[in-house]
C-alpha positions in Angstrom: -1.8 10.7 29.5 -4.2 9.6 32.1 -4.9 6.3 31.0 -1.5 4.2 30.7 -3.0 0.5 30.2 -5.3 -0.4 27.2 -6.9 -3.5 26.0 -4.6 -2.8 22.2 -1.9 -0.3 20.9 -1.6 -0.4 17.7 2.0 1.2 16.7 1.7 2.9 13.1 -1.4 4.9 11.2 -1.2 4.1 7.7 -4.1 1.7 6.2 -2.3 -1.2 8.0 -2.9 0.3 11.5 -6.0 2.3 10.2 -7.6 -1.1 9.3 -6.7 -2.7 12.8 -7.7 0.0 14.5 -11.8 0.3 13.0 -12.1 -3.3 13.5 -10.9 -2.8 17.4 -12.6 1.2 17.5 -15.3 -0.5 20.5 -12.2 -1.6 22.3 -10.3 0.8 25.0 -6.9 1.2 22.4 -4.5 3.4 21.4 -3.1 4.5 18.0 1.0 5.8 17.6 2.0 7.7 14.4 4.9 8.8 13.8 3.6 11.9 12.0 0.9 14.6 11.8 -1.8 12.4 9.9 -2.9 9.4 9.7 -3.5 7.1 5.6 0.2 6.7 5.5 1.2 6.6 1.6 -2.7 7.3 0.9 -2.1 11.2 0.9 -3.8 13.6 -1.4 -5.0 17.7 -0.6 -8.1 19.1 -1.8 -7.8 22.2 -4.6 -11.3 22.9 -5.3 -12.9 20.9 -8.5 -10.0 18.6 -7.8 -7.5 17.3 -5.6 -3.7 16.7 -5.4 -2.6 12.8 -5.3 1.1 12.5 -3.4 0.6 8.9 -3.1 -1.7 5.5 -3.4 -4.5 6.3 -5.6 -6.0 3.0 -6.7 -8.9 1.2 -5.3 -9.6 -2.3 -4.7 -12.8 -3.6 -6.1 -16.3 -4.3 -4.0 -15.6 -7.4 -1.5 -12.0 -6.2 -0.3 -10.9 -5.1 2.7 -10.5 -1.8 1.9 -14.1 -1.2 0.1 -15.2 -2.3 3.4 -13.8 -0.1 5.2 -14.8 3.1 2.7 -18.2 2.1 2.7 -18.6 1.5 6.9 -17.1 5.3 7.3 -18.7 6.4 4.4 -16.3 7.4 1.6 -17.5 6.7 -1.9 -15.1 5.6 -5.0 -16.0 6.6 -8.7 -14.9 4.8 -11.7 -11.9 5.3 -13.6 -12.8 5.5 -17.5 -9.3 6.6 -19.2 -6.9 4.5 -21.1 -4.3 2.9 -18.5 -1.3 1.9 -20.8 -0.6 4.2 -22.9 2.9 4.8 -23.7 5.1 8.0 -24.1 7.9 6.6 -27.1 9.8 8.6 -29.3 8.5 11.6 -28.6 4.7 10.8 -29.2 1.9 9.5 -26.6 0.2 6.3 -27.8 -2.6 5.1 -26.5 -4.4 1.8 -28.4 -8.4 0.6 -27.5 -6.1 -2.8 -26.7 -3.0 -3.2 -25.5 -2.2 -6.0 -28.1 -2.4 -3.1 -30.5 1.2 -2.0 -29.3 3.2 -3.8 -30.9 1.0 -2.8 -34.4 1.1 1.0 -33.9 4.1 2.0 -32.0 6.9 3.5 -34.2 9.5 0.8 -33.9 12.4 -1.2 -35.5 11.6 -4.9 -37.0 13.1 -6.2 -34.7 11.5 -4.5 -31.6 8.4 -5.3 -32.8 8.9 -8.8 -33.0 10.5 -8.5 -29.5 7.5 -6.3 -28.1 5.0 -8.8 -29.2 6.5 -12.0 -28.4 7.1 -10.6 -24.9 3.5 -9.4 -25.0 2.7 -12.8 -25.4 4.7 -14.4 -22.7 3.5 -12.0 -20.4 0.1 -12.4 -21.4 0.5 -16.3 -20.6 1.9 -15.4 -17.0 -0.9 -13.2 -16.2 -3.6 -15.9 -17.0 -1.7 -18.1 -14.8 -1.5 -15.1 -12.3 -5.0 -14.9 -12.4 -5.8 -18.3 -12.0 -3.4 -18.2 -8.5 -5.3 -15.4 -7.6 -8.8 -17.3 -7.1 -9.9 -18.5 -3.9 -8.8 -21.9 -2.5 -12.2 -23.7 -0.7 -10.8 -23.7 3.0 -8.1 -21.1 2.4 -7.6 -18.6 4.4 -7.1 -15.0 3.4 -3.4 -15.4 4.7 -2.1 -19.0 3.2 -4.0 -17.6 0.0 -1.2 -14.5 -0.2 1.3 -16.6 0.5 0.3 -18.9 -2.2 -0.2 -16.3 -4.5 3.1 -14.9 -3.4 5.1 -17.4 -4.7 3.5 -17.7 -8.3 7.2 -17.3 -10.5 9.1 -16.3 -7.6 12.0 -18.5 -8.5 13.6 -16.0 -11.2 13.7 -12.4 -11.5 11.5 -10.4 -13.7 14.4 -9.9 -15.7 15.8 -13.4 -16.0 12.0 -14.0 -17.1 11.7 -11.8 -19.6 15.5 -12.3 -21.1 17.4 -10.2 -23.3 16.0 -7.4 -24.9 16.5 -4.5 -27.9 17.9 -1.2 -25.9 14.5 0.7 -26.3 12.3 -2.1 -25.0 14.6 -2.6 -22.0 13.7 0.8 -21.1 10.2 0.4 -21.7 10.1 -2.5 -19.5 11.8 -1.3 -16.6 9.9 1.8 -16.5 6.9 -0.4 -16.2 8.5 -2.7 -13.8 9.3 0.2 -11.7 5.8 0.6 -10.6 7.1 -1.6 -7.7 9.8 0.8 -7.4 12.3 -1.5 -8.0 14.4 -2.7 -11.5 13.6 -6.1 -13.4 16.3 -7.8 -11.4 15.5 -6.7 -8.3 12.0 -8.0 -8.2 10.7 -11.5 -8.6 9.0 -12.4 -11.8 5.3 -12.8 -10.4 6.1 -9.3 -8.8 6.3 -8.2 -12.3 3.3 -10.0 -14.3 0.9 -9.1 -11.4 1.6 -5.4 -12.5 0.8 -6.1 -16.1 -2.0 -8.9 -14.9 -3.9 -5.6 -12.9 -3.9 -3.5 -15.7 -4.8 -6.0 -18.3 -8.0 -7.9 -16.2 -10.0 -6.1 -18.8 -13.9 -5.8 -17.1 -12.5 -7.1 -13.9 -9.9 -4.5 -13.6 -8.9 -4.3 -10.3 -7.0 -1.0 -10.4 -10.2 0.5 -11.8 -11.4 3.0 -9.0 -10.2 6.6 -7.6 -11.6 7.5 -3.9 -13.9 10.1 -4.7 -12.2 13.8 -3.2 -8.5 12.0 -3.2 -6.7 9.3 -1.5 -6.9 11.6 1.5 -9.6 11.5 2.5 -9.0 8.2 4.1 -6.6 9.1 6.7 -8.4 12.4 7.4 -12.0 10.7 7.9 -9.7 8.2 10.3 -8.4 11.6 11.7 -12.2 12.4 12.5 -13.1 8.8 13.5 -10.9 7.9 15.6 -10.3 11.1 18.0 -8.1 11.5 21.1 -7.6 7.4 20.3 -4.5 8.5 18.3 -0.8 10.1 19.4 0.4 12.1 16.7 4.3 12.9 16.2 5.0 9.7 18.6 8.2 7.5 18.0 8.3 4.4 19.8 11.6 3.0 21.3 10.7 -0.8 22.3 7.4 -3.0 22.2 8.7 -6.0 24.7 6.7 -8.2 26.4 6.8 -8.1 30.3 4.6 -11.2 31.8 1.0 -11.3 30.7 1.5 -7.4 29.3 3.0 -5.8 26.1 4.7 -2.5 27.5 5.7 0.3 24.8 7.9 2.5 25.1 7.7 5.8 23.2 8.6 9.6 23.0 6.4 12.7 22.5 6.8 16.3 22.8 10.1 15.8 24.1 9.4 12.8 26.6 9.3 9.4 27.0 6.1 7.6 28.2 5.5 4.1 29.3 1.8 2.6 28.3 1.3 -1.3 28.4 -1.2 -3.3 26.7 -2.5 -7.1 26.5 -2.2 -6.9 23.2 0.2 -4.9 20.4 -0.2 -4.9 16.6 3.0 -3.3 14.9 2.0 -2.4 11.9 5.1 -0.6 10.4 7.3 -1.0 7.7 9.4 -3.8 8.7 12.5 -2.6 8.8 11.1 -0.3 11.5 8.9 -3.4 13.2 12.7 -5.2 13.4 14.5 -2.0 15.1 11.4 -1.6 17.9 10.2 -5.0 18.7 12.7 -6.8 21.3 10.6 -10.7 22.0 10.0 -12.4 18.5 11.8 -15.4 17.3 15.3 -15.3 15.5 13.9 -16.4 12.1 11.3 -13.7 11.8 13.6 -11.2 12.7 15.5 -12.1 9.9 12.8 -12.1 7.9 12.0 -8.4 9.0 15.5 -7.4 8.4 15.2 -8.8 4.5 12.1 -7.0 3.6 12.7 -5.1 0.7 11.6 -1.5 -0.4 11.9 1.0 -3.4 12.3 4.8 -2.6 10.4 6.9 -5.0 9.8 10.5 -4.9 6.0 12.1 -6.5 5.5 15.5 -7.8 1.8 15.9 -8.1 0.5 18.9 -10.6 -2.5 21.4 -10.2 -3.2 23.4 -14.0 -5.4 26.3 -14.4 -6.4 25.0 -18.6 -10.0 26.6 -19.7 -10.2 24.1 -22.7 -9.2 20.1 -23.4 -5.9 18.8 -23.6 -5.3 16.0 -25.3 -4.3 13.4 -22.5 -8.1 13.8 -20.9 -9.2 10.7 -22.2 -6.2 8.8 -20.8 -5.5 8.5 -16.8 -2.4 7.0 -16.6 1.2 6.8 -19.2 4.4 4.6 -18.9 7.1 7.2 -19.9 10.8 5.4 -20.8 11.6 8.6 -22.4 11.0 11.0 -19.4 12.7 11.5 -16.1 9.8 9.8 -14.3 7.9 6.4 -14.8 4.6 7.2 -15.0 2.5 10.2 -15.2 -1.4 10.1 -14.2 -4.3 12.5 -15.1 -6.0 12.4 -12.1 -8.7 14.6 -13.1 -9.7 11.7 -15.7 -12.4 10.3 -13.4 -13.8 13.5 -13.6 -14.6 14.3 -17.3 -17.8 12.8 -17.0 -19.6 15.9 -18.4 -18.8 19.6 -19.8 -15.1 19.6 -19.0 -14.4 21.7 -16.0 -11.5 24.4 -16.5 -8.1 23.4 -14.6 -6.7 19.3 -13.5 -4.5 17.3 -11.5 -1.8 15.4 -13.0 0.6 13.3 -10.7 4.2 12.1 -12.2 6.8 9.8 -10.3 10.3 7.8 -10.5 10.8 4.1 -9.2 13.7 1.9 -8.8 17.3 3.6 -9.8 16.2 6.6 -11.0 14.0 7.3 -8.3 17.3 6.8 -6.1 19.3 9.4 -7.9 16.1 11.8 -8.2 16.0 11.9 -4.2 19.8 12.8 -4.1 18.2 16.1 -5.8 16.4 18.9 -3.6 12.4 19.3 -4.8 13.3 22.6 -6.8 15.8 20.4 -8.5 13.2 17.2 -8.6 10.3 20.1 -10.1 12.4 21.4 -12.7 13.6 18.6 -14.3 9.9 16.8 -13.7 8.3 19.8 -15.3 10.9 19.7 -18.3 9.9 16.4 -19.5 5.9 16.7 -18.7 6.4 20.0 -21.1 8.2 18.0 -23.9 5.4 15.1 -23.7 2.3 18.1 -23.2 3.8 21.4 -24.9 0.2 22.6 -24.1 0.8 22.8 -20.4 3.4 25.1 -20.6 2.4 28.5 -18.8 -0.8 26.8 -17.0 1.0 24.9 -14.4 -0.4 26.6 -11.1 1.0 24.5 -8.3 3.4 21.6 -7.9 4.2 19.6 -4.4 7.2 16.9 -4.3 6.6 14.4 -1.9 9.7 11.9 -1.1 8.5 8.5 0.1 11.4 6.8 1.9 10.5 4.0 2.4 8.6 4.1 -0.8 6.8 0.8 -1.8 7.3 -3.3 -1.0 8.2 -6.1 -3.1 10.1 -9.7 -3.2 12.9 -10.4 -4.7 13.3 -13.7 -6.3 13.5 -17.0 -3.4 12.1 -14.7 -0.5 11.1 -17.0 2.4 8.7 -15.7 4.3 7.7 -18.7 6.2 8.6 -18.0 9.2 6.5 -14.3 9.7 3.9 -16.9 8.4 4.3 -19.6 10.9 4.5 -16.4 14.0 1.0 -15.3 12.7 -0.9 -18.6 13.2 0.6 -18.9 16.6 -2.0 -18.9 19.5 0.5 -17.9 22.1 1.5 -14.5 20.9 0.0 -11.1 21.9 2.3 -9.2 19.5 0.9 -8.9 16.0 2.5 -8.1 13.1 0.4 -6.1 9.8 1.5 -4.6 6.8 1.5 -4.5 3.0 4.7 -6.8 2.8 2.9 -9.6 3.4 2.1 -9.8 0.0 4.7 -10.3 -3.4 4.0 -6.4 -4.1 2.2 -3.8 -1.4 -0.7 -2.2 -2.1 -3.8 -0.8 0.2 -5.5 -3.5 0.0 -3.0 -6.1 0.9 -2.2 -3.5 4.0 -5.7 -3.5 5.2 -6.6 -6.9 5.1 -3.1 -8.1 7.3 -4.5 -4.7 9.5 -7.9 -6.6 9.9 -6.4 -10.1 10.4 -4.3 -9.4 13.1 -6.8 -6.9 15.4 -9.3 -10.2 14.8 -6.4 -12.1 16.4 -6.1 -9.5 18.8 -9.6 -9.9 19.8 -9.8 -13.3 19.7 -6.9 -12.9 22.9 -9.2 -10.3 24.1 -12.2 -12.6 24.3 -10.5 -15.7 25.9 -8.7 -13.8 28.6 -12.0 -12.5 29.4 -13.8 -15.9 29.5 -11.0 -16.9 31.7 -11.4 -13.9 34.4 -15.1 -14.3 34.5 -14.8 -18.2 35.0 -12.1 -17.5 37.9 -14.7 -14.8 39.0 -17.6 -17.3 39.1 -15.7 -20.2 40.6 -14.7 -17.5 43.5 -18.1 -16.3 43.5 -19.4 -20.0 44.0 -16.8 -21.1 46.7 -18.1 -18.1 49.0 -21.6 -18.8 48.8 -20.6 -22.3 49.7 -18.3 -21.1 52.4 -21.4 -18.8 53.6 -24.0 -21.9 54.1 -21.0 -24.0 55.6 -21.3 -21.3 58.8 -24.8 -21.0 58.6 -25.3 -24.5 59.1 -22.9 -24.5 62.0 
């Protein structure tokens, strides 16, 4: 590298350190990632009509962050029209106009049905309070409003909330839970209504939207964006602040370089911000070190069909019954017209299972993936044409119950800092858009740095500038 000093590095390429890194692209910086790519858990591959999701696939709603971003490198999202919680139980798919037809049409026990809807109905009471959290604050900032947001039930852990249960409907829960990759007592109970409260926000659905061409495409149109600005395959040692600089520390192709910055934004997970950042406070180390994440492993599915099956109209299934948690028709978005041969389907495991799945190799994860999409889809069988296992370690974020993370908060409305932190565990659960916004936040913090250091080198410019032109008429006069 020629250039060893840079106005910002930002350490990490996902949509954290994607995010940062737009909002700072007409600064002099410098992108690290670990791997080959850049969109992080946002990771998809193109197979003609379709595409194969590994990862993150959906969008945020107009306003956030993240549209924002899609819209300024121009990357379009289409509309997801499917039926999102519909449920594989006792061998048979159902998949109600309303989910408070559940508990009316699922085969079931008296007394699992009375359990099923009076915990619809709690849950139903949480979301609406959920939702009412989730509204802006006059004089809030985007930050103090997470936080807030944050810790709506986090007291008691989605299990203690929901209490006990019939042995079927315990499943069925903690399959849903475990879109947060973790199990009902792992996770805080807001952690678990917000996952029912996205899904359920009827027209205002905000897990309504696929990128149009695949998750992908937002890392690779970084990729193209962004240039020689990014080291790929990069792993830094240390980010340690040496007088007015940041120096980092990091190896590549077999060496270790040295670049320095006047400002860093680690956006990591934080396990990995703890392990590589040597000046930040006691307390939000700690904090760092008690981050939690959930492991899960994907399989996504590419099929050669020529006619329809009978999950198009549905996009995504919670599966108690199966070896994985949910399965998604990603090719849903698509059946907008005559019904293209072939899709894209996209199973994976959360929480315990997902822990005991990763023990397996990917032959082993396929196989027993494939068994159970067979048993649920007999049609499938013989037009399965490609399968890919991705192993996400660490998978996703989420809080358990009495989390305090006051003291990452407190670090981040400091004005004396030039290492930033960014990442999707500021929030109760991650999620891309929670990733981007931190990513944003902290490069405008970054900049706002930038800007002041500036004024004060021009000022000490002028005011040098001003005493030699005084010093010149001083000996002209004499």
């Amino acid at each position: 590298m020629e250039v060893t000093d840079f106005d910002v590095i930002v350490i990490g390429g996902g949509p954290s350190g994607c995010s940062a890194a737009w909002e700072l692209r007409d600064r002099n910086i410098l992108v690290l990632e670990k791997t080959h790519r850049l969109g992080g858990r946002l990771y998809s591959m193109s197979r003609g009509d379709y595409w194969l999701n590994l990862g993150g696939h959906l969008f945020p709603p107009a306003g956030s962050h993240m549209r924002n971003i899609l819209h300024s490198i121009g990357l379009d999202v289409i509309s997801i029209p499917g039926n999102k919680f519909a449920i594989y139980w006792g061998g048979k798919v159902y998949k109600p106009n309303a989910v408070s037809a559940l508990p009316l049409t699922m085969s079931m026990t008296l007394r699992e049905r009375f359990a099923l809807a009076m915990r619809g109905l709690k849950i139903l009471k949480a979301v609406k309070g959920w939702q009412e959290a989730m509204k802006p604050v006059i004089g809030e900032n985007n930050q103090r409003r997470r936080a807030r947001v944050a810790s709506y039930l986090a007291d008691e852990s989605f299990r203690d909330f929901m209490g006990p249960l019939p042995k079927r409907l315990e499943a069925l829960f903690q399959s849903a839970a475990r879109r947060a990759a973790a199990e009902m007592e792992d996770q805080h109970a807001g952690v678990g209504v917000s996952l029912f409260g996205a899904v359920w926000a009827g027209k205002g659905d905000s897990m309504a939207l696929n990128l149009n061409g695949g998750s992908g495409r937002f890392g690779e149109v970084m990729m193209e964006m962004l240039g020689d600005r990014v080291r790929y395959h990069t792993t830094v040692k240390s980010v340690k602040k040496v007088g007015d600089k940041v120096t980092v520390v990091f190896e590549s192709e077999g060496r270790e370089q040295t670049v320095t910055a006047a400002e860093v934004i680690v956006a990591v997970p934080a396990h990995f911000a703890d392990q590589i950042v040597q000046d930040i406070p006691d307390d939000v180390r700690a904090t760092l070190k008690n981050v939690q994440y959930g492991p899960f492993p994907t399989m996504g599915i590419i099929t050669d069909e020529t006619g329809p099956m009978p999950y198009d109209d549905i996009y995504a299934i919670t599966t108690p019954d199966a070896s994985f948690d949910m399965f998604f028709n990603h090719a849903n978005p698509l059946r907008t017209g005559p019904r293209k041969p072939g899709g894209s389907l996209m199973v994976y495991s959360g929480g315990a299972p997902a822990r005991a799945m990763l023990k397996l190799t990917d032959e082993e994860i396929r196989d027993r993936y494939l068994a159970d999409v067979y048993k649920m889809f007999p049609e499938l069988k013989g037009h399965v044409k490609e399968t890919i296992v991705q192993r996400w370690e660490p998978g996703n974020t989420y809080r358990p119950a009495g989390f305090d993370f006051q003291p990452m908060l407190s670090y981040c409305e400091r004005h004396d800092v030039n290492i930033h932190f960014a990442g999707d565990y500021f929030a109760e659960i991650g999620n891309m858009e929670i990733a981007t916004g931190t990513g944003h936040e902290a490069a405008r913090r970054a900049r706002t740095h930038l800007m002041a250091q500036e004024a004060q080198q021009l000022k000490m410019r002028l005011a040098a500038l001003t005493q030699r032109g005084t010093l010149s008429a001083v000996k002209e006069k004499a």
